[in-house]
C-alpha positions as protocol buffer text, in pm:
chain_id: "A"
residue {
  index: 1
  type: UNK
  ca { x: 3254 y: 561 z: 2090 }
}
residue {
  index: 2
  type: UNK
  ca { x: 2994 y: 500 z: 1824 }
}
residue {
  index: 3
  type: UNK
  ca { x: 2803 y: 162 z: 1828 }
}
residue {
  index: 4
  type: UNK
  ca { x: 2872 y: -7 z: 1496 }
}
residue {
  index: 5
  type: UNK
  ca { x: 2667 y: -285 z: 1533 }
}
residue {
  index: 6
  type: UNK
  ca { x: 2332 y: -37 z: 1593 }
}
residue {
  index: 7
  type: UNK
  ca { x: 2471 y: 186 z: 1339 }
}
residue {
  index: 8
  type: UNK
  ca { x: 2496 y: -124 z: 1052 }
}
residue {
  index: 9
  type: UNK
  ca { x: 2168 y: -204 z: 1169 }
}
residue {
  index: 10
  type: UNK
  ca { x: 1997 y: 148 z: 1142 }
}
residue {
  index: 11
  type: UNK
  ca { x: 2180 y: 159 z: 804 }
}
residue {
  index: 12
  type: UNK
  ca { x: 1976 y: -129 z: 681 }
}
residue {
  index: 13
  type: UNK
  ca { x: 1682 y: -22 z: 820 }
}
residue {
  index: 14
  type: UNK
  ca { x: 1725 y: 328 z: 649 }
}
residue {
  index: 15
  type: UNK
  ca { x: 1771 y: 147 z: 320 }
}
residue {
  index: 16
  type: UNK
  ca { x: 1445 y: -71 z: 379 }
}
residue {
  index: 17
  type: UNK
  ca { x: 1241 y: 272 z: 470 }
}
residue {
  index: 18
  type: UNK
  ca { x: 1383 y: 439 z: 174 }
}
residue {
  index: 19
  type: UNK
  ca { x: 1275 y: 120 z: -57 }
}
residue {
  index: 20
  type: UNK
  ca { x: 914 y: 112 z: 123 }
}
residue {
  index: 21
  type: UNK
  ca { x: 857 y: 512 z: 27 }
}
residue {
  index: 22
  type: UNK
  ca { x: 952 y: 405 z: -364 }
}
residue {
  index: 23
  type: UNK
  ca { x: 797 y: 136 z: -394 }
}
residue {
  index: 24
  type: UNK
  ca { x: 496 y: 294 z: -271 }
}
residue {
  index: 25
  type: UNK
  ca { x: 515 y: 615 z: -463 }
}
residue {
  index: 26
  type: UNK
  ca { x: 504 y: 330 z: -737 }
}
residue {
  index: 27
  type: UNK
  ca { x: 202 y: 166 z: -651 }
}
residue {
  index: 28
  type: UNK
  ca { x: 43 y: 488 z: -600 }
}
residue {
  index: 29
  type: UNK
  ca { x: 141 y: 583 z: -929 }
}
residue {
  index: 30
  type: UNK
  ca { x: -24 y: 286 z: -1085 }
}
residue {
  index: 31
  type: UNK
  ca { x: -335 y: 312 z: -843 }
}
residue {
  index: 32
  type: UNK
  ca { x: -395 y: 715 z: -1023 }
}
residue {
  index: 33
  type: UNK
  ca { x: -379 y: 543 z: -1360 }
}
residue {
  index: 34
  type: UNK
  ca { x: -655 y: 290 z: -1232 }
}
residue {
  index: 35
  type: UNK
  ca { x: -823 y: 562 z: -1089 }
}
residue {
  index: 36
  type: UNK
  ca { x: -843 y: 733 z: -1375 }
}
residue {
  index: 37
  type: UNK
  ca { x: -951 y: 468 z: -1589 }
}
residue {
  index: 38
  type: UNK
  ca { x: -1251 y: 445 z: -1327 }
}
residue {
  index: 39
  type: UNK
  ca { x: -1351 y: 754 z: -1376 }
}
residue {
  index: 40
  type: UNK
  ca { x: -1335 y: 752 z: -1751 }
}
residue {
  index: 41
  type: UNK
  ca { x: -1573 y: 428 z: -1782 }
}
residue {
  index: 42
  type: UNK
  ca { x: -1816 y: 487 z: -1516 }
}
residue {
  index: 43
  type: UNK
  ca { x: -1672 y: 229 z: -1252 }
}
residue {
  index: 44
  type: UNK
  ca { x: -1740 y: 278 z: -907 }
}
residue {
  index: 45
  type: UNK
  ca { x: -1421 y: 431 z: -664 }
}
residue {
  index: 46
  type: UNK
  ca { x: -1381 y: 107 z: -462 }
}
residue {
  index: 47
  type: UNK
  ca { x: -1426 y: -282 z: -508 }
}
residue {
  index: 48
  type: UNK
  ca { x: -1507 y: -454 z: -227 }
}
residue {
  index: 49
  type: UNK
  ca { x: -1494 y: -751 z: -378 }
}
residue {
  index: 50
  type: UNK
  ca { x: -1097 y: -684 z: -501 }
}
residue {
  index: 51
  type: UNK
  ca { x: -1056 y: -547 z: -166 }
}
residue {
  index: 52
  type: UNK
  ca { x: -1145 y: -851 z: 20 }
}
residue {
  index: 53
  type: UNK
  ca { x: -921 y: -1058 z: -217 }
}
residue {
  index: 54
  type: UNK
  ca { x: -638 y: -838 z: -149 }
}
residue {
  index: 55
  type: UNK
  ca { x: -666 y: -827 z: 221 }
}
residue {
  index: 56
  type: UNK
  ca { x: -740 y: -1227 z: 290 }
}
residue {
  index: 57
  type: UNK
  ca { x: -383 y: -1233 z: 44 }
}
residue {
  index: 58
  type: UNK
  ca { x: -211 y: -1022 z: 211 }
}
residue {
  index: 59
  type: UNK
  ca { x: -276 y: -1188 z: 584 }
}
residue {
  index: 60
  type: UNK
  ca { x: -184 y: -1512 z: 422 }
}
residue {
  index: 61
  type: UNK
  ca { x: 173 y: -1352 z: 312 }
}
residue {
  index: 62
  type: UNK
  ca { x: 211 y: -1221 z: 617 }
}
residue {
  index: 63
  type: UNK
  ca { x: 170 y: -1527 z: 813 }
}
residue {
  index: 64
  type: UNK
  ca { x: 436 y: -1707 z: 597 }
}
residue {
  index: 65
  type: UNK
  ca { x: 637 y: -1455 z: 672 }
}
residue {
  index: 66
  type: UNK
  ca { x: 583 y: -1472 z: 1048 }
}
residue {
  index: 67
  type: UNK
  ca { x: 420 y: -1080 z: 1069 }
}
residue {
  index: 68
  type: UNK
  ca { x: 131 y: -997 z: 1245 }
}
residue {
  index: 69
  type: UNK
  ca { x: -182 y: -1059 z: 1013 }
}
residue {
  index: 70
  type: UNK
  ca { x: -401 y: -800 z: 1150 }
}
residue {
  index: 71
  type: UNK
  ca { x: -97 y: -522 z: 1137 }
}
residue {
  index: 72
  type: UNK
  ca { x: -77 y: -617 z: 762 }
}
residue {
  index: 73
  type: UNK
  ca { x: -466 y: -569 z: 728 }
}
residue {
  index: 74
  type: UNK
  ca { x: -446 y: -280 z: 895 }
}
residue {
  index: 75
  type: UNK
  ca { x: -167 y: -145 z: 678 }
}
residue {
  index: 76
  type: UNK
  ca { x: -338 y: -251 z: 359 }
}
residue {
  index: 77
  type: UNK
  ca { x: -654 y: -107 z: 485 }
}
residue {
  index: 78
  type: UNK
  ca { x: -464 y: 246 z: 486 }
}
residue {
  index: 79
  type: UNK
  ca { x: -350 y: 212 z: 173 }
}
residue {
  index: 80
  type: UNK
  ca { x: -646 y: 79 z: 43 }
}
residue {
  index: 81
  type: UNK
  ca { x: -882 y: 395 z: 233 }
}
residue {
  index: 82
  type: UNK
  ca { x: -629 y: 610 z: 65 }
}
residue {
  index: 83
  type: UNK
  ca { x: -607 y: 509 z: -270 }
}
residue {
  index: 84
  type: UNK
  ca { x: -991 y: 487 z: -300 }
}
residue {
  index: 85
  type: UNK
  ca { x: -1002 y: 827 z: -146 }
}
residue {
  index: 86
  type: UNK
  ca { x: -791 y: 964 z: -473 }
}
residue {
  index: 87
  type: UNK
  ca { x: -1040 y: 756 z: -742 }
}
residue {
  index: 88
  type: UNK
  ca { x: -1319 y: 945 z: -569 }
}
residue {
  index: 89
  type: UNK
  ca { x: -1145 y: 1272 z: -629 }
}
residue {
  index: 90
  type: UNK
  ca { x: -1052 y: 1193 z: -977 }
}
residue {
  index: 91
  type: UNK
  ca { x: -1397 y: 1108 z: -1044 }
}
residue {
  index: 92
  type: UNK
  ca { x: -1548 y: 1425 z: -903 }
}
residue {
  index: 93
  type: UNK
  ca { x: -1288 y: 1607 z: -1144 }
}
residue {
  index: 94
  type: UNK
  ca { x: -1250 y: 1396 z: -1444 }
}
């Protein structure tokens, strides 16, 4: 006899794994075009200025939202480590 309960909730959490792959296939969309842009005008591959910013942000939402700040850096720092390793390669062939 199947659990409906854990099934409703592995439902949702499908749906919130499926919306976390788009909506970062979106922001790595956008992060291409910035990459791009870098490359066209000469600015460096990373910011660490912008990524500071982003980071001290992002462990603010997180505590309002009661998740662990230093999983959220940590998560942002992979994202971050990846997108800059994309400018890089658009800059080396762009």
């Amino acid at each position: 006899m199947a659990d409906e309960t854990l099934n409703r909730y592995r439902e949702s959490i499908d749906n919130i794994d499926a919306a976390l792959i788009f909506m970062l296939a979106e922001r790595f969309k956008i992060t291409k075009a910035v990459g791009e842009h870098k490359a066209k005008t000469g600015l460096p591959p990373a910011d660490p200025n912008r990524e500071k910013t982003q980071i001290d942000r992002l462990r603010a939402l997180a505590k309002d939202a009661n998740l662990d700040p230093d999983f959220s850096e940590k998560f942002l720092r992979f994202i971050i480590d990846e997108v800059i390793h994309h400018h890089r390669k658009a800059g080396a062939t762009g």
